[in-house]
Structure formats: structure tokens, C-alpha cells
C-alpha positions in Angstrom: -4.5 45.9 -38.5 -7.2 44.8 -40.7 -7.2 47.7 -42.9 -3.6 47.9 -42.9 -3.4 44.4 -44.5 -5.8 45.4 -47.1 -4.7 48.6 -48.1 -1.3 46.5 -48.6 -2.8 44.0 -51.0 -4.6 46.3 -52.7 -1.6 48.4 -53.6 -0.2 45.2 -54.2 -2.6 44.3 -57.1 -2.5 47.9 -58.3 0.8 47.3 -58.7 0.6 43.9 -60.9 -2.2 45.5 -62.7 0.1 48.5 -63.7 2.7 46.3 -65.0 1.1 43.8 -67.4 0.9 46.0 -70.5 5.4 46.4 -70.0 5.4 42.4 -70.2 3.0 42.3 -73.3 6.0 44.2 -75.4 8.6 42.4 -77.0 12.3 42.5 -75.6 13.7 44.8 -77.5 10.7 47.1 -77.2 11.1 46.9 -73.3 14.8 47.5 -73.9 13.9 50.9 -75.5 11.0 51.7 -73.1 13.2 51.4 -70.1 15.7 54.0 -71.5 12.9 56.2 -72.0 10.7 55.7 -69.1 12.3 53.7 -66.4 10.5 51.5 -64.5 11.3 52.1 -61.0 10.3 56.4 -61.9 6.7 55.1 -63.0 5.8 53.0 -60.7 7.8 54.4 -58.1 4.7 55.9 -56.1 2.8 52.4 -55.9 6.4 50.5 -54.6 6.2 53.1 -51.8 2.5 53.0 -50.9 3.6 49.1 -50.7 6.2 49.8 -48.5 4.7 51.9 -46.7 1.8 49.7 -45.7 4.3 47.1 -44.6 6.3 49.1 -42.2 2.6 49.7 -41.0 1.7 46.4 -40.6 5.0 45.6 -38.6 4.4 48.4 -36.7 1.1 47.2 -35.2 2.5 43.7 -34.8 5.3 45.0 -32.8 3.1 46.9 -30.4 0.8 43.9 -30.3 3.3 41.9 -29.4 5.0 44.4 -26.6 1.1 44.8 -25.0 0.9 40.9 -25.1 4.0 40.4 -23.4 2.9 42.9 -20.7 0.1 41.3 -20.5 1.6 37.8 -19.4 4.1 39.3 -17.0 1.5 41.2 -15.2 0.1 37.5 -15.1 3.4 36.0 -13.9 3.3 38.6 -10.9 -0.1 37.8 -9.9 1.2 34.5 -10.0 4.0 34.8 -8.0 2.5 37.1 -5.3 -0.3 34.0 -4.7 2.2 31.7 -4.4 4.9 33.8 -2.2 1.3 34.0 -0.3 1.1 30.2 0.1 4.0 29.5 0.9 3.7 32.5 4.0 0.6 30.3 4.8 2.4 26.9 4.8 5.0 28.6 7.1 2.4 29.5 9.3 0.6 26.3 9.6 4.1 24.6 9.5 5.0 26.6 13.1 1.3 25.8 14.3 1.7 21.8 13.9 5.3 21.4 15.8 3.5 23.9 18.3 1.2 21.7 18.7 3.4 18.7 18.2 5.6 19.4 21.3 1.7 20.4 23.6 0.7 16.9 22.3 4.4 15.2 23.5 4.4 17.3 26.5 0.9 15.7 27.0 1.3 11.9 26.7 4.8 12.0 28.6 2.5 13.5 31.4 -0.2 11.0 30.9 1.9 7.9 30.4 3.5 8.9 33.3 0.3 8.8 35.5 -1.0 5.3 33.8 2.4 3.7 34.6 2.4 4.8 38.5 -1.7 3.8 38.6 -1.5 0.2 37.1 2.2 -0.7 37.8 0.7 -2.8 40.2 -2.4 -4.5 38.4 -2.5 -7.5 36.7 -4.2 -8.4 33.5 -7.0 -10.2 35.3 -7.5 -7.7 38.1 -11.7 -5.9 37.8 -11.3 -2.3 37.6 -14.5 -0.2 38.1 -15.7 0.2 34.1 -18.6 1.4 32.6 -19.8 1.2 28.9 -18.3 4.3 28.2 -15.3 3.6 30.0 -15.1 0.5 28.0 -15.3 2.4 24.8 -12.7 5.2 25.1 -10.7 2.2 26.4 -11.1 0.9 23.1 -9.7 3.8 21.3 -6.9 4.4 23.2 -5.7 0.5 23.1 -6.3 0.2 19.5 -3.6 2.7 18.7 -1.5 1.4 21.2 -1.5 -2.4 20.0 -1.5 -1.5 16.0 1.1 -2.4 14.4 3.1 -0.1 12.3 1.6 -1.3 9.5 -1.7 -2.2 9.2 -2.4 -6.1 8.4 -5.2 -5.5 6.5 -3.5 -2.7 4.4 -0.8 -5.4 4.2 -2.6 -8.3 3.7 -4.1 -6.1 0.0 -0.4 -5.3 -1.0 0.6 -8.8 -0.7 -2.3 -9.5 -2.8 -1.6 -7.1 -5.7 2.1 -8.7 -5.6 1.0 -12.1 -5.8 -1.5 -10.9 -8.6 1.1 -9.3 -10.6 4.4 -12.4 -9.7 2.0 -15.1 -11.1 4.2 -15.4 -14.5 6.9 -15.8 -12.4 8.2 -19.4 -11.4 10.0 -19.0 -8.3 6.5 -17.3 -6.9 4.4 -20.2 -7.6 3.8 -22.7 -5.1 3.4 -26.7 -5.7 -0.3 -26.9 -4.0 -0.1 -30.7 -4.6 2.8 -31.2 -2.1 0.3 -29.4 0.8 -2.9 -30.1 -0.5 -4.0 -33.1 2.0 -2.2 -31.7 5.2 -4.2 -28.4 4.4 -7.6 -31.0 3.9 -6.8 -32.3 7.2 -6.3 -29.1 9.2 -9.1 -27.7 7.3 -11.7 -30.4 7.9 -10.4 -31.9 11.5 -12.8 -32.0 13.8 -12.3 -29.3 17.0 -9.0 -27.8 17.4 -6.0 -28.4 15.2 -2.3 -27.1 14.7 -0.5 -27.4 11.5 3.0 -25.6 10.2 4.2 -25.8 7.0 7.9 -25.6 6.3 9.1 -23.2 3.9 11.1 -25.7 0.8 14.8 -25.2 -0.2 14.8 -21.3 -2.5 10.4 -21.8 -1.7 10.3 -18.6 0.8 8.3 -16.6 -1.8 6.2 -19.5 -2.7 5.6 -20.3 0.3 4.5 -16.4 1.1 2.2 -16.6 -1.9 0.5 -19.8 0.0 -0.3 -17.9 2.9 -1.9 -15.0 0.6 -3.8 -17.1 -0.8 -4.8 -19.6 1.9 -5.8 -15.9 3.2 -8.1 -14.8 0.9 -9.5 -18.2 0.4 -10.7 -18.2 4.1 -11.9 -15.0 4.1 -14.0 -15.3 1.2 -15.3 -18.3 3.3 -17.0 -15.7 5.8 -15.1 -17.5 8.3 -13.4 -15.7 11.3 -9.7 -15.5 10.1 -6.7 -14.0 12.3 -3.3 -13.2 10.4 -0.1 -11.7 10.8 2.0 -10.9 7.6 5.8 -9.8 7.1 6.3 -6.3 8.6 8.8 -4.2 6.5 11.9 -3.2 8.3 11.2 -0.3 10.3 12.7 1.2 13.4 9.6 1.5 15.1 8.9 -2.5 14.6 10.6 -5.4 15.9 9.7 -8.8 15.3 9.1 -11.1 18.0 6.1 -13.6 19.5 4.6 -11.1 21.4 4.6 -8.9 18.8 2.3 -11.0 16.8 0.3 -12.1 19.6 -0.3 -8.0 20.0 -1.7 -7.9 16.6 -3.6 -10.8 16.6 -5.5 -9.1 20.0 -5.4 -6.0 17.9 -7.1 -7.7 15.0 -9.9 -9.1 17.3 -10.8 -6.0 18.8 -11.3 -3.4 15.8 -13.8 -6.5 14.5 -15.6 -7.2 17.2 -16.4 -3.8 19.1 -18.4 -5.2 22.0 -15.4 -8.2 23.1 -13.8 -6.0 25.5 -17.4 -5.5 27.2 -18.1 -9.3 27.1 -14.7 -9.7 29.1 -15.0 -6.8 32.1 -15.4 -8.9 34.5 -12.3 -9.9 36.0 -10.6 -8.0 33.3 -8.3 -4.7 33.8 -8.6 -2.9 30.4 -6.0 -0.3 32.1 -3.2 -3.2 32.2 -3.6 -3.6 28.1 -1.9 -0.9 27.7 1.3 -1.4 29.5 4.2 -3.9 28.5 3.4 -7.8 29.2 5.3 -11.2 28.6 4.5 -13.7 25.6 2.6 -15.7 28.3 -0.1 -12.5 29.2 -0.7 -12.3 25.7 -1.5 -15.7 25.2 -4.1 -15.7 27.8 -5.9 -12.8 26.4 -5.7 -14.2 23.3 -7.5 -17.4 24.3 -10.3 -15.7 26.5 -11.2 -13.1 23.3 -10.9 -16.6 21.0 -12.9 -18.2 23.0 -15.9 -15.6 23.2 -15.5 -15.8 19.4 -15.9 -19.3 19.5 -14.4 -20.6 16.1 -11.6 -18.9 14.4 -8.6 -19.2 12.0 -5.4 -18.3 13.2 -2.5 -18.0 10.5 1.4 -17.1 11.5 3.2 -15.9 8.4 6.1 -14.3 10.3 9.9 -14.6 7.7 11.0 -11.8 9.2 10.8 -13.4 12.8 12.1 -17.0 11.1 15.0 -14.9 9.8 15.8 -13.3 12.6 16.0 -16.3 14.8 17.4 -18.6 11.7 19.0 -22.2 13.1 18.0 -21.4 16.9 16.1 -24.9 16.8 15.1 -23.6 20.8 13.4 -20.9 19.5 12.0 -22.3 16.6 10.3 -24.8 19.6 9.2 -21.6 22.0 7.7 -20.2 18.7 5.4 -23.3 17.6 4.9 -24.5 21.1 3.3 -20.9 21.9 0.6 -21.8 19.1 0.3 -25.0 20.3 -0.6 -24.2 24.2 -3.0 -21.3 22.7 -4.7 -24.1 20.6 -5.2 -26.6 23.1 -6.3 -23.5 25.4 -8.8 -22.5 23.5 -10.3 -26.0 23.0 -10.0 -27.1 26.2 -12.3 -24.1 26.8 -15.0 -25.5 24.6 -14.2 -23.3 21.1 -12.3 -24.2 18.5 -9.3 -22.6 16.8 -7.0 -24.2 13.1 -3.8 -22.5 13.6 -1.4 -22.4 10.9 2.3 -21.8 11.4 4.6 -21.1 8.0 8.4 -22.1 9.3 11.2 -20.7 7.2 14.4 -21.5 7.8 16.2 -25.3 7.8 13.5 -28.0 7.7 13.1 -30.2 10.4 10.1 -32.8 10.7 11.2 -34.0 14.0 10.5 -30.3 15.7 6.9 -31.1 15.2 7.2 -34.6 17.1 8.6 -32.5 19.9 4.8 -31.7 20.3 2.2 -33.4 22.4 -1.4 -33.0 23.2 -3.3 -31.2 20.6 -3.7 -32.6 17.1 -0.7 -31.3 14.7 0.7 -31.9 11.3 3.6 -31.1 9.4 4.0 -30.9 5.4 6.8 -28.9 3.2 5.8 -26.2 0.6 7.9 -26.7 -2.6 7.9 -24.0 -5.6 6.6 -25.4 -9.0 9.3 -26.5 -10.8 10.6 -23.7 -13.6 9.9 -23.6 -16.9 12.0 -22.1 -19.7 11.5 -17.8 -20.7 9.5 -18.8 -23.8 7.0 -20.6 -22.0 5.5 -17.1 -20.1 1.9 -17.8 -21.2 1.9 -21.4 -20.0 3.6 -20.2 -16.6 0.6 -17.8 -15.6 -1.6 -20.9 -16.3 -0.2 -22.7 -14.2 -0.4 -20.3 -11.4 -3.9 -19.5 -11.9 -4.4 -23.7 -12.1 -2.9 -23.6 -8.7 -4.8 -20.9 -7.5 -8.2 -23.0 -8.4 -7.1 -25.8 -7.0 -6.3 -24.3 -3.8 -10.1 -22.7 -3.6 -11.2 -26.9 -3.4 -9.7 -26.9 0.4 -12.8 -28.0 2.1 -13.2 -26.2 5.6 -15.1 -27.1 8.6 -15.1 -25.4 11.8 
């Protein structure tokens, strides 16, 4: 190709070079020359050496281009064969994993089966015969059994990158002035204390945002803190008391690996894993909280509120199950703060209800909005609120 191209420029110049001395006559003298001596009979040998150094050139670039294009569809094949080969793989693997998938079903129907017919009779306080080890395959197995479908910590950082990214909008930002000195007070009581906050009228999200916050704030604290968020709708989740209570035992034991060991005696780890009423939860719950000896406890449960909304009997089961788990625990000699968010219709008087233990009541209220072209002085505010709620003294 390379001395194709120059052969053609050279023929090329030979050609201009030829031609100069017929421009340097006058018209009428090139009139009479080209009767004479034409010009394409002259030069006619260096036009087709031109020529013919094209078609050349083309030539090459044609069969050039024909190997390249061989080239890339042998490519494509190899291509394609590897990934027709993958795919036979996937197929493969694909029938290997229901294979195993029904072995594994087959399995736990079998097992499941055999746990229900051994501790159909047990109670939760009964002693089985456990070892350490015992203890710690127990562990396992109830984790995975009490989790919730989504994890809380997993939902506890989502709810965090929400609230990060909502603080420029109004309706997410809570007024911490309307709950500051109830939260001072459950914070800083001495012993035991209960305290629900009641969602404001159009203040759900803000009042979401609160618990997030009152959360992290806690937790940066070092301080023992137990929390259930919002589950998303799923099949596989209902909302209900002892559903939280589940998680909230859950929580307890993934942190502390050695609780279940502290409470073998009198304890049947088998009967965890079976179904139990609100009350049988409660009672584990207090025995793990008080081995832990000082803890947070904070209910954030809409979905439960919403699915309940305007039972006021309920709403009284729901706070009074906090209430006899608070005074359990300090009647035992530890010390819980449980905090209850309420959505739903306020009503101060459901907290009078109570008796015993000592218990507040305050509303959370969304800042009030501000007008689009005040964005910037918006996300101040948020993050004024957000300081102010990291002043909540606490004291266990």
C-alpha cells in the first residue's frame, strides 16, 4: 500500500511537471498547439500510470477491508460460542439450585415437623438439658427465625439517607421545640420511664424524622438502644405487637452473644422458636433487659398505627404492653426509657388511662412551611433542628 500511494503521487507530479511549459504559452498559441499536438495524446501515458495506480490503491483497500471484516466476525463467533457456553452453564447451575431448593424444603418440613411434636408441650420457662454448644447453634437457628424481613439496622441507615436528603423539604422537618422538654424529662428521669409522642395533624413524616434522629442521637451516645422502624409492605410481614416484641428480642441477641447463656437456667431455647402470645414475649423481653441492665427502647411502628387507625382499645393494649414491660424491668432492679411514637387521632387522655410507672405525653408538630424561594433557609432550619435535638441530655 505504501508504494502504491507513492508511485501515485509521483506520477502525479510528473504529470504537473509535464504540463507547466503548455500554460506558459499564450492563448492563442495553446489554441494552435492543441490542433497540432493534443493534449490528452501527449500526456496520455502519465494519465494512465495515474489511473492505474489508483485502481491499485483501491484494490488493496478493498481486500483490506474484506480481511478486516473477517477478522471481526471470526471475533463475533468466538464471542458468541463463550456466551452460548455461559448461558449452558447458568442452565446448569439454575437446575442445581431448585434441586437443591426442593432437598432443602423437603428438609425443614421434616425438621419443623419433629421440633413442633418435641416442644408442643414446653413452656418458655421450662430447663432443657443445654450445653455451650447447644446454646450456640441455638443461637443461629433462632436468629433467622425471629429476623425480621427486613433488617432494622439496614433500615434504620435508609431512613437515615432519606432524612439526609428530605431536609429542604418542610413537611419533613419536625418542630423540636414542641417536644424538647418531654424528651429532657424521659431522657434525664431517674430509673424507669415511659413517654409516647403523638404524631401532629399532616406531622407523620416529621414525626418519622424524629425518631431517626432521636435514633442516631442515642446511639452515638454509646448507650444500649432497641428500635423497631416501619416495615415495607410485604407478604411475608405483618404488623402487629408481637411482631415488634420479636425484633426487639432479635435485636438483643445478635448484640449480645453470650444473653442466651446467661438465661439457661429455667430457660427452653427450643420453645423460641415456636409461635407465642404478646404476653410470652414480653417476659423474655424483660428477663434479656434486665441482664442488660439499662437500655433504650423506641417504638416507631405507622404501619401498626395505620393499621389499627381509631381502635382507641387497641391503641390502649399497644401502649399499656410498653408500660407493663417498663415497670417489669424496673421492678426487677434495671432500668429501661421507652419511647412510643402514636400516629393516628390525638388523644392526651389515653395516656391518663395509665398508672404505675412514670409516663408523659407531648405532640410532634411539623415546622411550619416556608415559601419555594426560601430553599436555602429551609435546610437551615432543618439542620438548626437537628443541633438542637443533639442538646437532649440523657441519663440512664
Amino acid at each position: 500500500m505504501k508504494h502504491a500511494v507513492a508511485a501515485l503521487y509521483a506520477y502525479i507530479l510528473k504529470f504537473f511537471v509535464n504540463v507547466i511549459p503548455w500554460y506558459k504559452h499564450r492563448s492563442a498559441t495553446r489554441l494552435l498547439l492543441s490542433i497540432v499536438s493534443p493534449f490528452d495524446v501527449v500526456y496520455r501515458d502519465t494519465l494512465q500510470h495515474v489511473k492505474n495506480a489508483a485502481d491499485t490503491i483501491a484494490s488493496l483497500a478493498s481486500h483490506a477491508s474484506w480481511a478486516e471484516l473477517r477478522d471481526m466476525h471470526g471475533v463475533v463467533r468466538d464471542v458468541r460460542g463463550g456466551v452460548d457456553d455461559v448461558d449452558l452453564r447458568l442452565q446448569r447451575l439454575e437446575y442445581g439450585v431448585r434441586q437443591i431448593g426442593r432437598y432443602t424444603m423437603n428438609c425443614e418440613q421434616k425438621i419443623d415437623h419433629v421440633l413442633k411434636v418435641g416442644i408442643a408441650t414446653k413452656s418458655l420457662v421450662e430447663k432443657p438439658p443445654a450445653g455451650s454448644r447447644d446454646i450456640y447453634c441455638f443461637q443461629r437457628e433462632i436468629l433467622v427465625q425471629l429476623s425480621p424481613p427486613v433488617d432494622p439496622e439496614r433500615n434504620l441507615h435508609k431512613q437515615q439517607v432519606l432524612s439526609r436528603n428530605r431536609q429542604k423539604k418542610p413537611g419533613y422537618v419536625f418542630d423540636v421545640g414542641s417536644v424538647m422538654a418531654a424528651l429532657n424529662w424521659w431522657g434525664t428521669s431517674p430509673g424507669s420511664s415511659l413517654l409516647m409522642l403523638q404524631s401532629g395533624s399532616r406531622a407523620n413524616a416529621a414525626t418519622k424524622s424524629l425518631a431517626v434522629e432521636l435514633i442516631s442521637h442515642i446511639q452515638s451516645q454509646h448507650r444500649e438502644t432497641l428500635y423497631t422502624l416501619s416495615q415495607p409492605s410485604s407478604v411475608d410481614y405483618t404488623p402487629s405487637i408481637e411482631n415488634i416484641l420479636r425484633s426487639l428480642v432479635c435485636q438483643t441477641i445478635r448484640r449480645h452473644s453470650n444473653i442466651l447463656h446467661d438465661l439457661h437456667d429455667g430457660f427452653n431455647l427450643n420453645k423460641l422458636k415456636s409461635n407465642h402470645a404478646e404476653q410470652e414475649w414480653l417476659d423474655l423481653l424483660c428477663r434479656i433487659l434486665c441482664k442488660i441492665g439499662s437500655s433504650f427502647v423506641i417504638i416507631e411502628s405507622e404501619d401498626l398505627c395505620r393499621l389499627h387507625s381509631g381502635d382507641r382499645k387497641w391503641q390502649l393494649q399497644f401502649l399499656s404492653a410498653f408500660k407493663q414491660l417498663t415497670e417489669s424491668v424496673q421492678a426487677s432492679g434495671a432500668t429501661v426509657k421507652t419511647l412510643v411514637l402514636n400516629f393516628g387521632a390525638p388523644d392526651p387522655k389515653l395516656v391518663d388511662g395509665l398508672e404505675g410507672s412514670p409516663h408523659g405525653y407531648a405532640t410532634v408538630h411539623r415546622a411550619s412551611p416556608l415559601p419555594p424561594r426560601l430553599k436555602q433557609t429551609a435546610a437551615a432550619r432543618s439542620e438548626k433542628q437537628r443541633k438542637s435535638l443533639k442538646s437532649l441530655r440523657i441519663k440512664s
